[in-house]
Structures are given as structure tokens and as C-alpha cells.
C-alpha positions in Angstrom: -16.2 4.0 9.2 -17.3 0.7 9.7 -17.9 -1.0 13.0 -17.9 -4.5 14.3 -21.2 -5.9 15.1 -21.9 -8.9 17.2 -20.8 -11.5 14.5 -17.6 -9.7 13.9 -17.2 -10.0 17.2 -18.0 -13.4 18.6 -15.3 -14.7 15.4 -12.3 -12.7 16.1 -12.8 -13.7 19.8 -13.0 -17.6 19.0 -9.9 -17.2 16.6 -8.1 -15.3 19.1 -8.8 -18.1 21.9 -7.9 -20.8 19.1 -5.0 -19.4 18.5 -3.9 -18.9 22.1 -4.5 -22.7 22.2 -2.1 -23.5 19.3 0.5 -21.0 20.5 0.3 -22.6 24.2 1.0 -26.4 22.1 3.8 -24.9 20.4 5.3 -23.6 23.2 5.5 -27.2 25.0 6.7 -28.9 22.1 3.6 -30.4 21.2 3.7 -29.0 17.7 6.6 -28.7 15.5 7.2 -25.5 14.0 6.3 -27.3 10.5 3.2 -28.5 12.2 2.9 -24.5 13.7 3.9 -22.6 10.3 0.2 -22.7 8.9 -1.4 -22.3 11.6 0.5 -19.2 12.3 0.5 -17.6 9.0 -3.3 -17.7 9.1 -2.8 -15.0 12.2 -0.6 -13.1 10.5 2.4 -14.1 12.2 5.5 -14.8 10.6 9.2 -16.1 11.4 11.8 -13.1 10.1 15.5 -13.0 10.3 15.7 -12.5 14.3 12.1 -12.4 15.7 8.3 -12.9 15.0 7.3 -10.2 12.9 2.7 -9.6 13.4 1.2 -8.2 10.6 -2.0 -6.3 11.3 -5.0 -5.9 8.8 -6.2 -2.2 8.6 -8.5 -2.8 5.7 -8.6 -0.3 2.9 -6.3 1.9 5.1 -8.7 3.1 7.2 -8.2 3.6 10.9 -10.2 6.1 13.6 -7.9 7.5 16.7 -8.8 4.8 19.4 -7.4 2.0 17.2 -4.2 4.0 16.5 -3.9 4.5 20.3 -3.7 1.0 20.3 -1.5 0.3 18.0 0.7 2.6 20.0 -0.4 0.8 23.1 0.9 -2.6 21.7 4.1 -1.1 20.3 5.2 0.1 23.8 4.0 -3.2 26.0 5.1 -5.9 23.3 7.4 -4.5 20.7 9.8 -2.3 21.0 7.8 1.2 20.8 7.5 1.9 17.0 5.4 0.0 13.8 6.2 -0.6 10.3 3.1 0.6 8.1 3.1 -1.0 4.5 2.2 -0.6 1.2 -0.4 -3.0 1.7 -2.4 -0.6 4.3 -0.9 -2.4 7.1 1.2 -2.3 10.6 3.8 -4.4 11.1 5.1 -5.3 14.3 8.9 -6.6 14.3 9.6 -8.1 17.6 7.0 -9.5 19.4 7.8 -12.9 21.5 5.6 -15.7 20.5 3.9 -16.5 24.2 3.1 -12.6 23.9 1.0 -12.7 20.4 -2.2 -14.3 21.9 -2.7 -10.8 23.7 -1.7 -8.7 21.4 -4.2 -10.1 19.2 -6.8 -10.0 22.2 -5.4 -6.2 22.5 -6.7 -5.7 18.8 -10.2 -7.1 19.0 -10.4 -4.4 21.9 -10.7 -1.9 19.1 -12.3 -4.4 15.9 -9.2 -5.3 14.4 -7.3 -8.6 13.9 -4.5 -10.4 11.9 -6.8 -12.6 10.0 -5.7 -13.4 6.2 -2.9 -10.6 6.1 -0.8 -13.9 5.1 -1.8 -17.5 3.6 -3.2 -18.5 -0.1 -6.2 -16.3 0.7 -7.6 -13.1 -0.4 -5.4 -10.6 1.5 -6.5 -7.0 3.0 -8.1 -5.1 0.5 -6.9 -2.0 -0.7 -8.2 1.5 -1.4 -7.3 4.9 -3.1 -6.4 6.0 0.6 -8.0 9.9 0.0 -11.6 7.8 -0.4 -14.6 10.0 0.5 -12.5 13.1 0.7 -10.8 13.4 -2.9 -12.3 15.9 -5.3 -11.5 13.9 -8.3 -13.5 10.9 -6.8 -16.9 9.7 -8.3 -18.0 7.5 -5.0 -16.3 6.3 -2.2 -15.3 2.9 -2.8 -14.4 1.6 0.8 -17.8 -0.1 1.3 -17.4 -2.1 -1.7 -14.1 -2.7 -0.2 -16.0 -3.5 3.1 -18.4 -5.8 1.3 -15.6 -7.6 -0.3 -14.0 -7.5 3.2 -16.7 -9.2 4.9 -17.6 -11.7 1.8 -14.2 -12.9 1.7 -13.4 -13.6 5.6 -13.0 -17.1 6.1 -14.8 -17.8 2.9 -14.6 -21.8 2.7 -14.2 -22.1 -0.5 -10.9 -19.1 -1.0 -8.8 -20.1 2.1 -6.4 -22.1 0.1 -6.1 -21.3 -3.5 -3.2 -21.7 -5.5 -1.1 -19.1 -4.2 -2.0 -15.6 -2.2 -4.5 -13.3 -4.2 -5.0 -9.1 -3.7 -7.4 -6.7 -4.1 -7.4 -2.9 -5.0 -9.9 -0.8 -5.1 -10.1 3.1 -6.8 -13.4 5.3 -7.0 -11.7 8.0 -9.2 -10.1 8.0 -12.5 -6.9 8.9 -10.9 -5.7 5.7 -9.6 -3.8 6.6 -6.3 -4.5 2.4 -5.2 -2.2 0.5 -7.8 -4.5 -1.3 -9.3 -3.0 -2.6 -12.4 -0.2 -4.3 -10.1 -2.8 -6.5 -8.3 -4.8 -10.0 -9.1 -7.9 -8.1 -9.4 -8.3 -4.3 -9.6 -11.5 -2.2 -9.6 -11.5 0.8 -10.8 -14.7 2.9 -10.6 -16.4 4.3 -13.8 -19.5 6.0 -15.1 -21.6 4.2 -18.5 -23.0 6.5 -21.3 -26.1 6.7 -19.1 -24.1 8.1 -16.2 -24.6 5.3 -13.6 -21.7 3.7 -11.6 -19.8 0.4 -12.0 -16.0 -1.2 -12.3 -13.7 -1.7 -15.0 -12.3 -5.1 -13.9 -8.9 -5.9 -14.6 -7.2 -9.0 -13.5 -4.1 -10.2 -13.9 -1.6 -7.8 -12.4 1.2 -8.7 -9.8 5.1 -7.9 -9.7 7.3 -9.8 -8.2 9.9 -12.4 -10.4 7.5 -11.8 -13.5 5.8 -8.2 -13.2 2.5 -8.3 -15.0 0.3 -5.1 -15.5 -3.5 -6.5 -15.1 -5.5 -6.7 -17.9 -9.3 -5.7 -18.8 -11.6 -8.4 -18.5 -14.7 -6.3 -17.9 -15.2 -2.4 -19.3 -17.7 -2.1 -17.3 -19.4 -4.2 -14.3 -22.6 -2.7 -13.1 -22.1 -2.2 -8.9 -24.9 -4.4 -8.0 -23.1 -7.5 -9.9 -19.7 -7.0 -7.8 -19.6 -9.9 -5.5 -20.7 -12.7 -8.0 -18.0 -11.4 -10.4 -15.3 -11.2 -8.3 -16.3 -14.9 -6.9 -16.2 -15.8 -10.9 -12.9 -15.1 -11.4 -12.0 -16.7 -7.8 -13.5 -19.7 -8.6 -12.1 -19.6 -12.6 -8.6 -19.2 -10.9 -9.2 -21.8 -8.1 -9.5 -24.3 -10.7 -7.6 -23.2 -13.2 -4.4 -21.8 -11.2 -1.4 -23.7 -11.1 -0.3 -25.9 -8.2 2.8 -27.5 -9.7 5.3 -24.3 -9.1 4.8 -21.5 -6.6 6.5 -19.2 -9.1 3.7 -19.7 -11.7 0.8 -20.1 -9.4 -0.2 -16.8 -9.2 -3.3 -15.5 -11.8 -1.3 -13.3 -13.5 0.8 -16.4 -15.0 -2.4 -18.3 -16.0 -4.3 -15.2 -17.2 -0.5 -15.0 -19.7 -0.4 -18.7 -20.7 -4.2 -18.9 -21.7 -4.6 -15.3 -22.7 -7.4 -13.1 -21.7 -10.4 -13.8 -23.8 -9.3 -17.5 -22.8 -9.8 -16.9 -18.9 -12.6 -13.6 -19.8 -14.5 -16.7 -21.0 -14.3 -18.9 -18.4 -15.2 -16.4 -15.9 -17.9 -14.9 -17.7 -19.5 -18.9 -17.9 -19.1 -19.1 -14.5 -20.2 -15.5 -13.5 -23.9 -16.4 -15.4 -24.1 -19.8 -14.0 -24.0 -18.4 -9.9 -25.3 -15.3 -10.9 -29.1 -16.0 -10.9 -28.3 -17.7 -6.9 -27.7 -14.1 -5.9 -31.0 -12.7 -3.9 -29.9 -9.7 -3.0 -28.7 -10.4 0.3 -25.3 -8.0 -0.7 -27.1 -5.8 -1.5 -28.9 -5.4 1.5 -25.8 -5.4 3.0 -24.2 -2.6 0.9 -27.1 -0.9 1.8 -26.3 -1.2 5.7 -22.5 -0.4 5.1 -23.2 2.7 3.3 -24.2 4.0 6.3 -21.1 3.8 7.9 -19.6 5.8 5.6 -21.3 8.6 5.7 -19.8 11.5 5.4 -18.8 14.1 7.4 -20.6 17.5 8.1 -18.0 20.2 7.5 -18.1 23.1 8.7 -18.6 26.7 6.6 -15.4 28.5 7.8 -13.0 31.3 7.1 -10.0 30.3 5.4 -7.9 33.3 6.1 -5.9 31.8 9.1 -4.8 29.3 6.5 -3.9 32.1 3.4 -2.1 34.0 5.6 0.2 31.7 7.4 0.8 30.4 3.9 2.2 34.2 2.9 4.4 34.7 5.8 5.8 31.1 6.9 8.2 30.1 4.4 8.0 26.4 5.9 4.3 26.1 6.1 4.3 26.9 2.6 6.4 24.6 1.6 4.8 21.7 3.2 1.6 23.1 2.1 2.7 23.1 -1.4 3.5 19.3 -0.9 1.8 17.3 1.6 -1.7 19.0 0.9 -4.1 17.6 -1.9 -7.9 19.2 -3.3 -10.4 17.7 -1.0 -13.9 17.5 -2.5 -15.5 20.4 -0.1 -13.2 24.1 -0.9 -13.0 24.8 2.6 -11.2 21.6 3.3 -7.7 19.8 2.5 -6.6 16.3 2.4 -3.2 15.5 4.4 0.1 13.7 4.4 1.4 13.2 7.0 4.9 11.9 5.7 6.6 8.7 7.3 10.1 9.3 5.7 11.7 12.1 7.2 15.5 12.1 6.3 17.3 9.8 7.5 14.7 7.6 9.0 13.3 4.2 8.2 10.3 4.9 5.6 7.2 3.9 6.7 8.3 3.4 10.8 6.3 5.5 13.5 7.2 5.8 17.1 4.0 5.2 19.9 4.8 8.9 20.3 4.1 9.8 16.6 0.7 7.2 16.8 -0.5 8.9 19.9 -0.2 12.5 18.0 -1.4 11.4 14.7 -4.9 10.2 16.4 -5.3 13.6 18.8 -4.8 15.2 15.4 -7.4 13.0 13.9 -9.7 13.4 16.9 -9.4 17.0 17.0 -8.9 18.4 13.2 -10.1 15.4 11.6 -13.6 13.9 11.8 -12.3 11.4 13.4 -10.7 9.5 10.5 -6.9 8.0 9.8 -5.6 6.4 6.4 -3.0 4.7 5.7 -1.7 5.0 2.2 0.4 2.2 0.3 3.3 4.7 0.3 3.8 4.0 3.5 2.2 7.4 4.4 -0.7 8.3 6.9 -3.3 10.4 5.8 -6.1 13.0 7.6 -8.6 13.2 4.9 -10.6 15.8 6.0 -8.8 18.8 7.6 -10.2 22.3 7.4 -7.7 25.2 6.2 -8.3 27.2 9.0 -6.9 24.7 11.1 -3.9 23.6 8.7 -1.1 25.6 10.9 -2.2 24.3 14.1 -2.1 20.9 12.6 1.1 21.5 11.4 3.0 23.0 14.4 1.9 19.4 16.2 3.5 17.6 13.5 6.4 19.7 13.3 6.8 19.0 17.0 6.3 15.2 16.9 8.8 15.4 13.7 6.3 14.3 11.3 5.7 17.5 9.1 8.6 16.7 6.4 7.7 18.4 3.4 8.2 15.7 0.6 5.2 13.8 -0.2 6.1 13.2 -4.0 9.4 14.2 -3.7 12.6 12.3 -4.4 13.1 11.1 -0.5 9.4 10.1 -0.4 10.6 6.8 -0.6 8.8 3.3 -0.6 11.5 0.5 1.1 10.7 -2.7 1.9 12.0 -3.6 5.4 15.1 -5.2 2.6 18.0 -7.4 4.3 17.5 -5.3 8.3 14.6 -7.7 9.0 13.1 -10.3 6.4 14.4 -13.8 5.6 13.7 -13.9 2.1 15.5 -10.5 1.3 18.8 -10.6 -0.7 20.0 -7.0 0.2 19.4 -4.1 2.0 16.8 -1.9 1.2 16.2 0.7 4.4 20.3 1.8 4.3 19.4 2.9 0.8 16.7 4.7 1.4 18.3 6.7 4.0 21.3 7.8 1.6 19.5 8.8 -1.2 17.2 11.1 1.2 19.9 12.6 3.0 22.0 13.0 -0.1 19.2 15.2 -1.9 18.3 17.2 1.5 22.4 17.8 1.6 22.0 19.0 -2.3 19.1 20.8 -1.1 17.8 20.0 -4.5 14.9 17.8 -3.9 12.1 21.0 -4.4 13.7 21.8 -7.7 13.3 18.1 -8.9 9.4 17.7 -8.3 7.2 15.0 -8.4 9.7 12.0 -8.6 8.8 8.4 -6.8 11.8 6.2 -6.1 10.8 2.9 -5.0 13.5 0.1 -3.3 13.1 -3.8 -3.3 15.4 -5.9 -1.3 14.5 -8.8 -3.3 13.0 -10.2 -6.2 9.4 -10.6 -4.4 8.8 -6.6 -5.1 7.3 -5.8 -1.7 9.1 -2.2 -2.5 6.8 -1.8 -5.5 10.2 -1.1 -7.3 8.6 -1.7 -10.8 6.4 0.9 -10.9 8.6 3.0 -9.7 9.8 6.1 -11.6 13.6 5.1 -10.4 13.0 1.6 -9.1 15.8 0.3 -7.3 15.9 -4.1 -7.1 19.1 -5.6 -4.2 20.2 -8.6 -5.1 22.8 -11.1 -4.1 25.9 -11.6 -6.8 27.9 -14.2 -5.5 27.6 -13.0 -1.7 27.8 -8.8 -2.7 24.6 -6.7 -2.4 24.2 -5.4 -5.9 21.8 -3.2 -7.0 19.6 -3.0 -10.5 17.9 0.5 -11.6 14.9 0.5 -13.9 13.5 3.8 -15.0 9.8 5.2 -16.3 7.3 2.6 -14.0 5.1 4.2 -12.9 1.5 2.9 -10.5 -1.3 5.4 -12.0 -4.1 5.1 -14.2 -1.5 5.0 -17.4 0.6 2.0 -15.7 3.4 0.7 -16.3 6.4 -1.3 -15.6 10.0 0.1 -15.8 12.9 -0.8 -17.8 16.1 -2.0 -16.6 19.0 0.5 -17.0 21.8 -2.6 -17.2 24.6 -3.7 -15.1 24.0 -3.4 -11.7 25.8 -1.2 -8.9 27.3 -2.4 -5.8 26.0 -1.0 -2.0 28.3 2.0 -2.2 27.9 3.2 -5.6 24.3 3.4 -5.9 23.5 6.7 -4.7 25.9 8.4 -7.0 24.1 6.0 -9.2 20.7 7.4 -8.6 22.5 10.9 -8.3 23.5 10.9 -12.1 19.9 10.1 -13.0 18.8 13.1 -11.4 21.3 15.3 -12.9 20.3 13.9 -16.3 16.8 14.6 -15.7 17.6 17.8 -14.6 19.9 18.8 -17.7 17.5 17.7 -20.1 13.9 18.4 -19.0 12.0 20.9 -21.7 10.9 23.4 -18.4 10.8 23.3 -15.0 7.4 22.1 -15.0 8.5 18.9 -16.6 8.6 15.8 -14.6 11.0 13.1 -14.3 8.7 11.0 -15.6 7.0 12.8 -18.5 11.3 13.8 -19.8 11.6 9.9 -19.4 9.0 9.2 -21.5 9.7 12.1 -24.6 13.1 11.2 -24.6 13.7 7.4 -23.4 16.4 5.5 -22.2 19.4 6.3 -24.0 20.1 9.8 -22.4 19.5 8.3 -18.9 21.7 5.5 -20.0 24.7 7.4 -21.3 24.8 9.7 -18.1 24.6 6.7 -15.9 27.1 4.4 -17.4 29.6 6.6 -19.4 33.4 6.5 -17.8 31.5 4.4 -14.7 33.0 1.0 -13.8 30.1 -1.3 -14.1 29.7 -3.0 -11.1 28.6 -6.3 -13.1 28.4 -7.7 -16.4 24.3 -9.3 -16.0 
């Protein structure tokens, strides 16, 4: 993975220091919190419903064990001994006291990481398919194009205040595990008739109030023309983006009101224009971040250890069956570690859990952590033949829940328990509908099904592409709760459709639970998902088994 050189360096330490400064004016009054707000926000430091809450960059989800330690390091001495990961590849701390935040920053140039445009009208963390460099299905690793974009768009003078906040995915396989249809700009990696690599570009995507899949504006981009083509369509929407409402400002609302071949214009004028000013320079740069990412060398082991505890441990096969994925090299498997164990918040980990997941990583691992956007954490290159011993520790830390997929694999936005903007409560829900299934002990039988919880109308919970998507809103002071059905965040993307009426807090789990049952009544075989029954037989069965002799919770 990447490390910081002497640059990186020297400017996470000035903006640390600057910021201790501002913090320091704040403190004794000699700012205003108005006067604080932005200045905060470019740290990654935000004002929730009782406490600061720090969000951390771990760009495209990639970690090594030292900087997990010390994220478990700054969860015990400034929070309160756990972190929130997030489906934007990052750590979130809840609770730390402002005076504190100076260090803790400090604490994370220690190990080359920062809070540096994980909030503002910037480009924010970039993501990545988080099974990059291990995934058999993959045709490059794309975290040093993520890297490149990474560095390139730091502090880049001309991006730190366009109209509204602008993200980044990034996929090198045709299986897009990285969302990127629901992002400003997604890259997805693809090969030409001659066989050499580049990007289908879309742009355009973004949920939230108005969910918008992204749209093609490039079929292919040859690799070496990345940078000035991203900075194109950053510049196109700089100028073009609206400033007059925060709700439109966003490049998915101006890619809709002047259409695609509109904007694919624009960019492509502006894309020839700086494209000749381009020496080569990211290139060479590329060149020396490549190198970084080298991969492993994996070892040519016996897999027998791995076959056999398979055959005789009932549980090991069962998370085996769910929490492993192919990895490129036979003798190897990628794994989940799953964040949502029943009952839990999704997406929390304990200091404990952090310290474990980076001894595993250290010892079984190469070396390497990733953090997935569903809220999962990843160990990308594990061999079989040390799959139970890997396991047993995770069993141990209670971290080897067998659901990755599964119905109480849930993605929750921290909902109502800890934002300010949230309308309702999205963690309590999250909870009941994974302990109802593990009480129906049904959640095996149903397969492959992602539920996906919003608290609010901003979508942080992905809830759209969602294949149950769950939306809490507030209807006239009561939580209520909207279900839309078939979204779905892969390669053939797309955004679900609301049910109807809404449910109140208590009956949405018998809400969700009627869905199931539907599903489960009507699917051609067992080896049918949710998803592909949804989409043979559409709404109205789903409909009928969710409504019919059900008081509605409200007419909208």
C-alpha cells in the first residue's frame, strides 16, 4: 500500500498545527462557531446531536495493521472505546471533546492518515471495489488510480469549494462491488477490442432527495488520459453547477436539466483544450505508485487443513460458505469479517475487535486491511490453510458472524441515535430485523438479500439500492418508515421502487417480515434470489402480501 513521503508529511503536519490554532481561538471565544463551522468541516469534524463526531479518511478502504492499532488507540484515550466504519471507507469517531481533536489528528499523522476533505464542497475520499488486488474477477487493481486521484485532488485550489460535495468510485472488475452508478463520477475498469485497459466514465449518479443512477459519458477512457478527464468534468461542473439551491447543486441535477450529450460536450471541449498541458508528470507518478501496490508473494501450500475443517465443523462451514469470496491465486481466499452481528450496531467495532482484526492481518494477511462500503472489514489475501485459525480468533473476538449477504447484513446509517439531520431511527431497526430472522432461524434459507436503512432523506444508508431499502421519516412528530423494493448497487444498477404508505417504528419489522415470506412463497427454486423473483415477477405480489388486511400506517 501506499506510503507517505516527505511532502505528505510536512502538509498533514502544518494542517494539523493550523488547526490546533483555530481550535485553541474557538475555545476562548475568539471565533464564533459560524466563524469555526468551515474551518472545522475542512478537518473532518462535525457538530452531531450530543457531541463532535471526527471522520477519518481511509482512502479506497485500505488500511495495514499499525494504523488500525491506532485507530483503536484513539478510540480508547479520546472516545469512548469503539468506531463507526462507513459506507464511504471511513471511521467515525462519535464523541470526541473539541480541545482533544488537535491530537487525535496529530495521533493519525503518526501512522499517514488525516481528516482532510472527508467533509466540505470538495472531492471526498475516493472509493474502491474493497477486494482490489485480490479478486479473481478483477482485470487490474484500481487503488493506484485511486491513489493518483487521491493525491491530485488534495487541496487542489481550484476543487475546494465547488458547488456542493462531489465523490468518487472506483471498480477494476466488471462486477461492480464499489457503487459506482450512485456517485458524481464512477470509473469502472474495461478492456478495448485491442485488449488494452481504460474507464467507462459515468457521471451523474448520487441518491439522496433525488436518486440519480450516473450516466455514460465516456465508453471508454484510455488509462493514461484519467486525470485530465476527471479535471474536465470538475471544471465543466464548477462552472456549470448550481449555486442558487443546495438541493440542486449537486452534478447529477445539472447532468438531468441539460442532458448528457449537453454536459458530454462541454466536458469533452474542455478535456481537449488542457489536454495537450499534460507532460506526463502523472504518469510518472502512476508509475512510482504502482510500486506500492505490488502484490503479494503467496505462498504454494496444502489446502487440506482448510477442506477438512470445512467437512467436520458445521459452523466453519457455514461462515465459509458466506463470508469467503474467490481470490485470484486458488490457494487463497478473500475475507469478511462481518461488522453486524445480531443485535449490534452495524458497522461499530470495539478497540478490542481493531486490535484483533490487525494481529489477524499481520499474521494471515500480508499485511493488508479493507474496509468495504457495507460497513464490513476485509483480509484480502488469506490462505485456506490458515482459514480455521483465522476464524477461531474471530469467533473469540465475536467477529465471525456468518452473514455477509445475508438478510441481517445490514447497511444503517448512524439514523436519529447520533446525527442532527436524521428524521428517525435507523440502528434500532437494524437490530430487530437481525434478531427477528436469527430468532426464525431463517436467514440461510433466504440467501443473498441486502437490506439497506436510511434515517433520513440524505441516503447515507444507501437505502435506494437496496434490495429492501428502508427510508425513517418524520410525519407530524412519529417515526415512519417507507420500503422500496428491487434497488440494487451492481454493475446492472438500479434504484428501488416505493412499496406505498409508510409503517410506523413498531410495525416495520413485521413489515419487512411479510416481504420475506412473499419472496419465500413465490421464488421458482431455492436458488432464486430475492432480487432476481423481484424482478420476474414485480411489485404487485410483494405489494398484496404487504398491504392486504394491514392498517396502513399513512395515507402519503
Amino acid at each position: 500500500m501506499y506510503q507517505y513521503d516527505d511532502f505528505d508529511e510536512a502538509f498533514v503536519r502544518a494542517r494539523v498545527e493550523q488547526f490546533r490554532g483555530q481550535v485553541a481561538r474557538r475555545i476562548d471565544g475568539s471565533l464564533t462557531e459560524d466563524e469555526f463551522r468551515p474551518l472545522r468541516l475542512m478537518n473532518g469534524l462535525y457538530l452531531q446531536l450530543h457531541a463532535y463526531m471526527l471522520r477519518v479518511a481511509i482512502p479506497y478502504g485500505t488500511l495495514n495493521p499499525s494504523q488500525m492499532r491506532q485507530l483503536a488507540y484513539i478510540a480508547d484515550r479520546w472516545d469512548k472505546g469503539y468506531g463507526h466504519f462507513t459506507t464511504r471507507q471511513n471511521i467515525q469517531y462519535n464523541w470526541p471533546v473539541l480541545a482533544d481533536v488537535p491530537d487525535i489528528l496529530s495521533a493519525l499523522a503518526d501512522v499517514g492518515m488525516h481528516a482532510i476533505q472527508t467533509s466540505g464542497n470538495c472531492v471526498r475520499n475516493v472509493t474502491a471495489d474493497h477486494f482490489a488486488g485480490a479478486a479473481a474477477d478483477e482485470i487490474a487493481d484500481p487503488r493506484p488510480y485511486a491513489e493518483l486521484l487521491r493525491q491530485w485532488s488534495t487541496d487542489h485550489p481550484e476543487f475546494q469549494f465547488l458547488p456542493r460535495k462531489f465523490k468518487i468510485a472506483i471498480t477494476g472488475s466488471p462486477n461492480d462491488r464499489a457503487v459506482t452508478r450512485a456517485h458524481d463520477i464512477g470509473l469502472r475498469m474495461v478492456l478495448n477490442d485491442a485488449g488494452e485497459a481504460g474507464f467507462e466514465v459515468l457521471v451523474g449518479g448520487g441518491l439522496g432527495r433525488t436518486p440519480m443512477l450516473g450516466r455514460v459519458i465516456r465508453d471508454f477512457l484510455p488509462e493514461a488520459d484519467l486525470l485530465p478527464y476527471v479535471e474536465a468534468i470538475l471544471a465543466t461542473y464548477n462552472l456549470q453547477g448550481r449555486r442558487d439551491n443546495k438541493y440542486k447543486a449537486r452534478i447529477k441535477i445539472t447532468v438531468h436539466e441539460q442532458g448528457i450529450d449537453a454536459i458530454r460536450d462541454q466536458v469533452e471541449s474542455e478535456f481537449e483544450r488542457i489536454r495537450g498541458t499534460w507532460t506526463g508528470a502523472d504518469q510518472a507518478i502512476l508509475a512510482r505508485i504502482r510500486q506500492s501496490f505490488a502484490p503479494p508473494v503467496f505462498a504454494d501450500r496444502a489446502t487440506d487443513p482448510f477442506e477438512d475443517e470445512r467437512a467436520r465443523n458445521p459452523s466453519f462451514r457455514a461462515w465459509a460458505d458466506t463470508n469467503l469470496a474467490a481470490h485470484r491465486d486458488a490457494g487463497h481466499a478473500i475475507v469478511t469479517i462481518s461488522l453486524k452481528a445480531h443485535g449490534e450496531t452495524p458497522g461499530d467495532a470495539t478497540s478490542a475487535q481493531m486490535r484483533v482484526m490487525a494481529d489477524l492481518a499481520e499474521r494471515y494477511g500480508h499485511g493488508e486491511l479493507r474496509i468495504s462500503h457495507e460497513q464490513n472489514v476485509i483480509l484480502p489475501h488469506v490462505h485456506k490453510a490458515d482459514l480455521s485459525a483465522v476464524w477461531t480468533a474471530l469467533r473469540a473476538a465475536g467477529l465471525a458472524t456468518a452473514n455477509a449477504g445475508l438478510i441481517s447484513d445490514i447497511i444503517a446509517c448512524p439514523g436519529m441515535d447520533y446525527c442532527a439531520l436524521a428524521t428517525a431511527r435507523s440502528i434500532p431497526v437494524a437490530q430487530d430485523i437481525a434478531l427477528h430472522f436469527r430468532a426464525l432461524d431463517l436467514e440461510h434459507d433466504i440467501g443473498p438479500l441486502k437490506v439497506k436503512i436510511s434515517g433520513c432523506i440524505n441516503a447515507c444508508g444507501h437505502h435506494h439500492v437496496g434490495h429492501i431499502g428502508i427510508l425513517g421519516l418524520d410525519r407530524a412528530g412519529v417515526e415512519t418508515y417507507q420500503l422500496t423494493l428491487g434497488g440494487d448497487g451492481t454493475e446492472d444498477a438500479a434504484i428501488g421502487e416505493r412499496t406505498g404508505p409508510g409503517f410506523a417504528y413498531g410495525e416495520i419489522v413485521p413489515a419487512v417480515d411479510r416481504i420475506v415470506r412473499a419472496y419465500l412463497d413465490l421464488r421458482a427454486s431455492a436458488d432464486e434470489t430475492f432480487l432476481d423473483a423481484y424482478r420476474r415477477v414485480g411489485m404487485g405480489p410483494f405489494k398484496a402480501a404487504l398491504y392486504d388486511g394491514t392498517e396502513q400506517a399513512d395515507a402519503a
